[in-house]
N, CA, C and O of each residue as an XYZ file, in Angstrom:
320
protein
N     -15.315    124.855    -57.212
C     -16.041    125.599    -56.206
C     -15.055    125.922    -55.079
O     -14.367    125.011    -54.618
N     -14.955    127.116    -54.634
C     -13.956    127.005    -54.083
C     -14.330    127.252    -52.125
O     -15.280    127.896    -51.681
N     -13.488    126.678    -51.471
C     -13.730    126.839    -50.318
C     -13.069    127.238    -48.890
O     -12.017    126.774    -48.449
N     -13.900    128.187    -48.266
C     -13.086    129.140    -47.292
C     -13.178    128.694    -46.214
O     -14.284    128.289    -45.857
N     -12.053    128.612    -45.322
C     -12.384    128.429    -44.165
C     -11.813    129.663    -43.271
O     -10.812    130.194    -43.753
N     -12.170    130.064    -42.356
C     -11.840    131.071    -41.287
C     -11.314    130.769    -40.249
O     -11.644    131.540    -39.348
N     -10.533    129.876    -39.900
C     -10.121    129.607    -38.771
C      -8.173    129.946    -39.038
O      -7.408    129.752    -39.982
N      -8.035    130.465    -37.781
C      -6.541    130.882    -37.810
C      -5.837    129.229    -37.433
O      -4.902    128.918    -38.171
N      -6.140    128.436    -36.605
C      -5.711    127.073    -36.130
C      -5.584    126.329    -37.629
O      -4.473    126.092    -38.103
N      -6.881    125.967    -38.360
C      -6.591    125.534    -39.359
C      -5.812    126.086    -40.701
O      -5.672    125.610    -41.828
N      -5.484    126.987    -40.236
C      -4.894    127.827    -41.407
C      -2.843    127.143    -41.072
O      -2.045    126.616    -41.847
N      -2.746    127.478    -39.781
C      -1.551    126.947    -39.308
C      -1.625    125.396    -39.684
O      -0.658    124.946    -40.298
N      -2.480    124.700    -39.433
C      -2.169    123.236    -39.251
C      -2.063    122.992    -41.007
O      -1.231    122.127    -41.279
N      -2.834    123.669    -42.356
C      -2.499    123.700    -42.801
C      -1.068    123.852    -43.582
O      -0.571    122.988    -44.304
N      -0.413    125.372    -43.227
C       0.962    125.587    -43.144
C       1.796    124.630    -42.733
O       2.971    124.619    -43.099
N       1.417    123.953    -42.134
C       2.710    123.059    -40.997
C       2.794    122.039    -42.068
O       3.845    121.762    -42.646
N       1.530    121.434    -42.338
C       1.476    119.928    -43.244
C       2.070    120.580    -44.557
O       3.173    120.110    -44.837
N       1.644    121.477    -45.368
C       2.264    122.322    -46.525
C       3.679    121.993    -46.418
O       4.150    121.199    -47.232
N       4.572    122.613    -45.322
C       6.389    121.926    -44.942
C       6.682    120.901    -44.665
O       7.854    120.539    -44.558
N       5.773    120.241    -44.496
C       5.894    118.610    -43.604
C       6.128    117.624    -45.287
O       6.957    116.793    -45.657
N       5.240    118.100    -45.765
C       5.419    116.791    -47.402
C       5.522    117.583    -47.999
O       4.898    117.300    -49.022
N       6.014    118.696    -48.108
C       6.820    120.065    -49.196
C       5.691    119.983    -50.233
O       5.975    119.472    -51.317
N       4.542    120.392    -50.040
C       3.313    120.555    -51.141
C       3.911    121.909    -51.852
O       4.858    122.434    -51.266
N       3.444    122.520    -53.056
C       3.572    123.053    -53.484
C       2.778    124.594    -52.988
O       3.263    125.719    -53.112
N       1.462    124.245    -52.418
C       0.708    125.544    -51.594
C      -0.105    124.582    -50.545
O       0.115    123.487    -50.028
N      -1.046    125.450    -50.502
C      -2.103    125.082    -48.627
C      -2.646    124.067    -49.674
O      -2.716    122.849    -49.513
N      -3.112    124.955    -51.056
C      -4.655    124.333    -51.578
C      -4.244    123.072    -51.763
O      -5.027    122.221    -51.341
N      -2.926    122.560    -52.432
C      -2.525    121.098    -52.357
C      -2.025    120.214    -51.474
O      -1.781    119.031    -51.709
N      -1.832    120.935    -50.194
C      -1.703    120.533    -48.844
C      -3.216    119.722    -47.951
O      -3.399    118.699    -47.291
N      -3.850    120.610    -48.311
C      -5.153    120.216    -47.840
C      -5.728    118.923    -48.665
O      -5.971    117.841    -48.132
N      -5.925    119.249    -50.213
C      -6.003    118.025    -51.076
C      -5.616    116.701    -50.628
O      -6.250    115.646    -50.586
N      -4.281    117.037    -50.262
C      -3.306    115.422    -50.126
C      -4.152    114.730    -48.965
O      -4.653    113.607    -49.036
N      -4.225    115.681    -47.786
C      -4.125    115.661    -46.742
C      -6.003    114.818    -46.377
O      -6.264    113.754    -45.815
N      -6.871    115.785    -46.940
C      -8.311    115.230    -47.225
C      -8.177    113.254    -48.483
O      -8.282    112.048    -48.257
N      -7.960    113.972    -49.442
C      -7.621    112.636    -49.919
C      -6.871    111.175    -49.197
O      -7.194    109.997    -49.348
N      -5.783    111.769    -48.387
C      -5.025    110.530    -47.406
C      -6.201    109.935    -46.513
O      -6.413    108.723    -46.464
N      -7.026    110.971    -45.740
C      -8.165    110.665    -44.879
C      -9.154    109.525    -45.507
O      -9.577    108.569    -44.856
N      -9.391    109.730    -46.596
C     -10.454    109.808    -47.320
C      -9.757    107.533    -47.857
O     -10.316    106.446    -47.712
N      -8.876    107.804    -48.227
C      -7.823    106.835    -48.250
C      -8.444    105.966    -47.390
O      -9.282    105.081    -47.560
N      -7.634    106.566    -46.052
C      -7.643    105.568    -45.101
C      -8.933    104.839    -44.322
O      -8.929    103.846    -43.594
N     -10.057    105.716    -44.751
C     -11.707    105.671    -44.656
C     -11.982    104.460    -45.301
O     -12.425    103.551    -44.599
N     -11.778    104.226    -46.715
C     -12.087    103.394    -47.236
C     -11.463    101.948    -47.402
O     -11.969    101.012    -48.020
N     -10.005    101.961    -46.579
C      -9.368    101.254    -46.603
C      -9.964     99.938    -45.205
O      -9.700     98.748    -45.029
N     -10.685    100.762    -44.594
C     -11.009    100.111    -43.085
C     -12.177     99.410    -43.473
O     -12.956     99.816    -44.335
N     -12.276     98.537    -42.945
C     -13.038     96.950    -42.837
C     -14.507     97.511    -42.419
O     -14.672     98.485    -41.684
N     -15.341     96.892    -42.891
C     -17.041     97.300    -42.574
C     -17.557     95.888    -41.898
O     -17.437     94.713    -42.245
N     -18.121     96.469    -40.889
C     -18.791     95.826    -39.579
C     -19.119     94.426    -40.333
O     -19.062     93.498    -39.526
N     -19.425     94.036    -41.557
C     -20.261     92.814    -41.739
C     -18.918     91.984    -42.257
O     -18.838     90.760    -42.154
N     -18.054     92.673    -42.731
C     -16.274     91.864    -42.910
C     -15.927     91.744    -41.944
O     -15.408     90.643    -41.757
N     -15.957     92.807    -40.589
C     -15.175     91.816    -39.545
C     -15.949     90.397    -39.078
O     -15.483     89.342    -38.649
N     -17.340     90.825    -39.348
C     -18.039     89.449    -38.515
C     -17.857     88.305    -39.505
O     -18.002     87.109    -39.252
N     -17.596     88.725    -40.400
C     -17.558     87.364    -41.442
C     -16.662     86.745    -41.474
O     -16.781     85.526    -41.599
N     -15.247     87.426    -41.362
C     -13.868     86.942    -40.821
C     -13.993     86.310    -39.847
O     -13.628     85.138    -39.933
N     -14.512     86.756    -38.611
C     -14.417     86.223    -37.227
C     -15.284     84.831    -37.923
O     -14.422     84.014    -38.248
N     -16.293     84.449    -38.162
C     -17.073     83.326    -37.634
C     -16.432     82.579    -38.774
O     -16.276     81.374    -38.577
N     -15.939     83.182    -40.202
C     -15.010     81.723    -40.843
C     -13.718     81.240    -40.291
O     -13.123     80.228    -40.661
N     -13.202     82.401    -39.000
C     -11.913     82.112    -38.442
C     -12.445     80.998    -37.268
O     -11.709     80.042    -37.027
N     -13.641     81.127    -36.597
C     -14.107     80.279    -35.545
C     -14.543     79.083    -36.725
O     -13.662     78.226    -36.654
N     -15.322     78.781    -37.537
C     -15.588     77.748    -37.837
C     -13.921     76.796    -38.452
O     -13.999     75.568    -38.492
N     -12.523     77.490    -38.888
C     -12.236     76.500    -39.170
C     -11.385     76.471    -37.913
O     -10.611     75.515    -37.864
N     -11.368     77.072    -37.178
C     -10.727     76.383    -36.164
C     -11.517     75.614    -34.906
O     -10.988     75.303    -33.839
N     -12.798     75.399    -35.256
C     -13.747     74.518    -34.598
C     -13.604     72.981    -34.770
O     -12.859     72.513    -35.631
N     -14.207     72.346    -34.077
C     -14.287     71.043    -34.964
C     -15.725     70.286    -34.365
O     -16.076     70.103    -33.200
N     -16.318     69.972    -35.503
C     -17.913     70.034    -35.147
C     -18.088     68.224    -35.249
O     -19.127     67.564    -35.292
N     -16.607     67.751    -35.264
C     -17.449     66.047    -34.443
C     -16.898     65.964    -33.350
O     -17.253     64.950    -32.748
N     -15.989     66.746    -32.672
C     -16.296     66.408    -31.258
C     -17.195     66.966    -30.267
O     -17.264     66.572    -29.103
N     -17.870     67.888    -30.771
C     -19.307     68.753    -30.058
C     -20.337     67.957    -29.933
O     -20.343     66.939    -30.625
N     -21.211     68.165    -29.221
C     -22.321     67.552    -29.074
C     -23.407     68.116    -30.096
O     -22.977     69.020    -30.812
N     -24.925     67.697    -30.323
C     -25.567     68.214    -31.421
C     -26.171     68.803    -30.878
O     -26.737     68.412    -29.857
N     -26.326     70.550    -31.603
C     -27.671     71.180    -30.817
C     -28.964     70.495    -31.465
O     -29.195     70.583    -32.671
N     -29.576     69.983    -30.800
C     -31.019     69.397    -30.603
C     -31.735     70.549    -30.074
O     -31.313     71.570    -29.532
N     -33.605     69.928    -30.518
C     -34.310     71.339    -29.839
C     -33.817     70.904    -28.010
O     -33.360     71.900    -27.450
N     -33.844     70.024    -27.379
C     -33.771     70.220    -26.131
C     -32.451     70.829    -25.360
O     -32.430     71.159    -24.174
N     -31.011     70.930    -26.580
C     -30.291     71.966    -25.988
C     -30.738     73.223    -26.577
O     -29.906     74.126    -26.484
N     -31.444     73.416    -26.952
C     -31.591     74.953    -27.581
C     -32.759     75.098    -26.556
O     -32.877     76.210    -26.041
N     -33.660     74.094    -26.182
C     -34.819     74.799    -24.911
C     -33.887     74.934    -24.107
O     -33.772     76.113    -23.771
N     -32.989     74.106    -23.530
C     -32.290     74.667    -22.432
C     -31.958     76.077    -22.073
O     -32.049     76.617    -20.970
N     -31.640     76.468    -22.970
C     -31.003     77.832    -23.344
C     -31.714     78.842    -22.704
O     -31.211     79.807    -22.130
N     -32.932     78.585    -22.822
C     -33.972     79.445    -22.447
C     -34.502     78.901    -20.882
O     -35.603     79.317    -20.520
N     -34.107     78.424    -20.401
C     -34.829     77.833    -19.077
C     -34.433     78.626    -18.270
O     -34.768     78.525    -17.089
């Protein structure tokens, strides 16, 4: 399916990247260029991996016998 775009800016920024990694035309310029994006999209960490990292990085660097115990009366506290 093929697809047009009309913009003179993207037509250049195309061109430029086309000389930049010596693609063979725009249409495989753009390819690389969408695909690299597309890459690096999926390469990035999702909101429930960073939190999961963070709280196994806090639990082992915690140490839960020198803490005190949450009991319900520190957890009412909480709320007072």
């Amino acid at each position: 399916m093929p697809l047009y775009i009309k913009d003179d800016r993207i037509d250049e920024l195309a061109r430029r990247y086309q000389a930049a990694i010596k693609a063979t035309s725009k249409t495989e310029a753009v390819k690389k260029a969408l695909q690299r994006a597309l890459d690096e999209q999926n390469a990035q960490l999702s909101l429930a991996d960073i939190v999961s990292d963070f709280a196994r990085e806090l639990r082992r660097k915690g140490n839960v016998e020198k803490g005190l115990p949450a009991d319900k009366q520190f957890r009412d506290s909480l709320y007072d």
